[in-house]
C-alpha positions in Angstrom: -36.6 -23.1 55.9 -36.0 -24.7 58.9 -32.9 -27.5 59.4 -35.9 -30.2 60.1 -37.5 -29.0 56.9 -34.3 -29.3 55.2 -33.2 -33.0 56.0 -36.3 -34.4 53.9 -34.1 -36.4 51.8 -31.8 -37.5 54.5 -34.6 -38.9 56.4 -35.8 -40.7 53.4 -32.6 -42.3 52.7 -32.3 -43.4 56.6 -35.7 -45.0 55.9 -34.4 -46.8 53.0 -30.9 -48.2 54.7 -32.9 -48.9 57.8 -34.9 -51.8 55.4 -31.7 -52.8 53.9 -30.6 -53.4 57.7 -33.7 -55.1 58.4 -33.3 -57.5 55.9 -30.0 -58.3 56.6 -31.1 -59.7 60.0 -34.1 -61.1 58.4 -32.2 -63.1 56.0 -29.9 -64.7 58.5 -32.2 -65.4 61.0 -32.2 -68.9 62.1 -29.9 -70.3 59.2 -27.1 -72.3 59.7 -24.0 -71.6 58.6 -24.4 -74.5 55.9 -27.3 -72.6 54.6 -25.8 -69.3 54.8 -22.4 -71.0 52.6 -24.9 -72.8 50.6 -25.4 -71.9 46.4 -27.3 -73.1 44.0 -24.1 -73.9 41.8 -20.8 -73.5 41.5 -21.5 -70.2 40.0 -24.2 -68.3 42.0 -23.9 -66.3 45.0 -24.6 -67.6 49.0 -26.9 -65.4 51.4 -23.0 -65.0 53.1 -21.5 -63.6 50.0 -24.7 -61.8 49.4 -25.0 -59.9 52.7 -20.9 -59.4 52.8 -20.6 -57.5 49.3 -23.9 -55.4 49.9 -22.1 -54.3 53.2 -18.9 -53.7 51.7 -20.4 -51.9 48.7 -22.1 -49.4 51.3 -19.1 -49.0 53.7 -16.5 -48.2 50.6 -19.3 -46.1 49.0 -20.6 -44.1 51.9 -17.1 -43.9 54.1 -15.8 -42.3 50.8 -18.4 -39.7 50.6 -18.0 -38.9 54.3 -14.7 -39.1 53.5 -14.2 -41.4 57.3 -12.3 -44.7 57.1 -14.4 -47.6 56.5 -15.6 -50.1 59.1 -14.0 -52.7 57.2 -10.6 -51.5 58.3 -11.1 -49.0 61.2 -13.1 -51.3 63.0 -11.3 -54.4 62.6 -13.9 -56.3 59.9 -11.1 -56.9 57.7 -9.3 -59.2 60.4 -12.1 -60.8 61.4 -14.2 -61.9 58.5 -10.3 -63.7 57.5 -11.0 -63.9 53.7 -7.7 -63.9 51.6 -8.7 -60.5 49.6 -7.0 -57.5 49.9 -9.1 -55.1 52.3 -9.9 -52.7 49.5 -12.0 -55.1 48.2 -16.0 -55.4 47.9 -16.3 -58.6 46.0 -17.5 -56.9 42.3 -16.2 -59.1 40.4 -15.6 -62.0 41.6 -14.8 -65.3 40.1 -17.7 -68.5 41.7 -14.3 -69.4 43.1 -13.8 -66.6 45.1 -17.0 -66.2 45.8 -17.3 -69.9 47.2 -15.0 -68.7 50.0 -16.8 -66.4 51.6 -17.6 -67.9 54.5 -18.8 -67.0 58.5 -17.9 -68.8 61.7 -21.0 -66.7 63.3 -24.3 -65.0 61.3 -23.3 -62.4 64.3 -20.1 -61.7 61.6 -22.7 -60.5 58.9 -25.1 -58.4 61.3 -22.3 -56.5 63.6 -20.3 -55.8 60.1 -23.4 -54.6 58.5 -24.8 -52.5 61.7 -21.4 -51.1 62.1 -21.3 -49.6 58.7 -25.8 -48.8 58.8 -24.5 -46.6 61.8 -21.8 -45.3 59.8 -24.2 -44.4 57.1 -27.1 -42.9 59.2 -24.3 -40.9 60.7 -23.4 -39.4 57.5 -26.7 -38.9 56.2 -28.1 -37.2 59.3 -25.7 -34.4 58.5 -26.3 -33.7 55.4 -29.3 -31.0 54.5 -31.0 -31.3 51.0 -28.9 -28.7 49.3 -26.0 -31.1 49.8 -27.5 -33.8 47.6 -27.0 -31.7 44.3 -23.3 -31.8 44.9 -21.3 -33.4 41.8 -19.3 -37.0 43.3 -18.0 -38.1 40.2 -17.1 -36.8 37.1 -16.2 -39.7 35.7 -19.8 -40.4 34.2 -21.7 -38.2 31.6 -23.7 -36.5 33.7 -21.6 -36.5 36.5 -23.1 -38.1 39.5 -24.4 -36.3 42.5 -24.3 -37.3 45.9 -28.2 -37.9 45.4 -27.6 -40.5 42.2 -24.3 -42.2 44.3 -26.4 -42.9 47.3 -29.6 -43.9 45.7 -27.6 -46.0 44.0 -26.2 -47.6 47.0 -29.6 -48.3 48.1 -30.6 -50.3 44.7 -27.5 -52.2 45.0 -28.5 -53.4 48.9 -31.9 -54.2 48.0 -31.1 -56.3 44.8 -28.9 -58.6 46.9 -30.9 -58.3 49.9 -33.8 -59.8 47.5 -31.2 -62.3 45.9 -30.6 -63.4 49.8 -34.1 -63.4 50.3 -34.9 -65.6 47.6 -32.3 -68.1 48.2 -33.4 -68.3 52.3 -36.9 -69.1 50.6 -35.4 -71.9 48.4 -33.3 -73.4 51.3 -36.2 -73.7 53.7 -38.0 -75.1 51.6 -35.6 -77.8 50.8 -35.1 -78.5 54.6 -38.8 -78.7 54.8 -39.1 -81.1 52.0 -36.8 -83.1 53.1 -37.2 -82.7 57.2 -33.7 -81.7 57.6 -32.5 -78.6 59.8 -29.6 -77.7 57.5 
């Protein structure tokens, strides 16, 4: 079997993270920073705090499996996002509080974090053949996960919030239109 044949499921994935990348910039286009700190309550997630956790959940997840450091921290995120966590963390969790304080001077903070770590990932994943998907990650579950199950999960996790942020965008433009306000 040839290598080409071979990267099937690597390809595949790189498919999928390339649509989670997509809607990241999709969901921040054109919003102001208002709308990208705004929630519906006091207890539901921003497109900000959306978009940040789904990156940090796939830059601790994937960095780990490559075992490479994660952008976060070897890139200098950490720093520049400012938020007063500790830099180990993804925001799973998170009090409406905390959440609340996730907050961007620049939408260009949400898309260079999260193509930063998409090239990290595609990286990774362009490395790996199909026989390297069966490998056991964690045997901390019953069944143990594979590298398969750990980065399809990754996937599912990105799209749920990328769909959460897409919803709110929808609900904020609307309001804007309804009301004929730009923010």
């Amino acid at each position: 079997m040839s290598r080409v044949t071979s990267q099937r499921s690597s390809r595949l994935l790189i498919d999928a993270f390339d649509r989670v990348r997509d809607l990241v910039a999709e969901n921040v286009a054109g919003l102001s920073i208002d709308q990208l700190a705004a929630r519906l309550d006091d207890e539901s997630n921003s497109i900000t705090w959306l978009l940040w956790h789904l990156t940090r959940v796939q830059d601790d997840h994937v960095a780990e499996l490559a075992g490479v450091e994660q952008m976060w921290t070897d890139e200098g995120w950490f720093d520049r996002f400012g938020l007063p966590f500790g830099a180990a963390d993804t925001g799973y969790g998170q009090t409406g509080r905390e959440v609340g304080v996730v907050c961007v001077d620049s939408p260009d903070l949400l898309t260079g974090y999260h193509d930063a770590v998409h090239a990290m990932t595609t990286r990774y994943l362009r490395g790996l053949s199909d026989a390297d998907f069966d490998r056991i990650v964690d045997e901390a579950w019953d069944p143990p996960v594979t590298l398969a199950t750990r980065l399809v999960s990754v996937v599912a996790d990105d799209l749920q919030h990328a769909g959460q942020a897409s919803f709110l965008r929808g609900v904020l433009l609307r309001q804007a239109e309804a009301t004929g306000a730009d923010d």
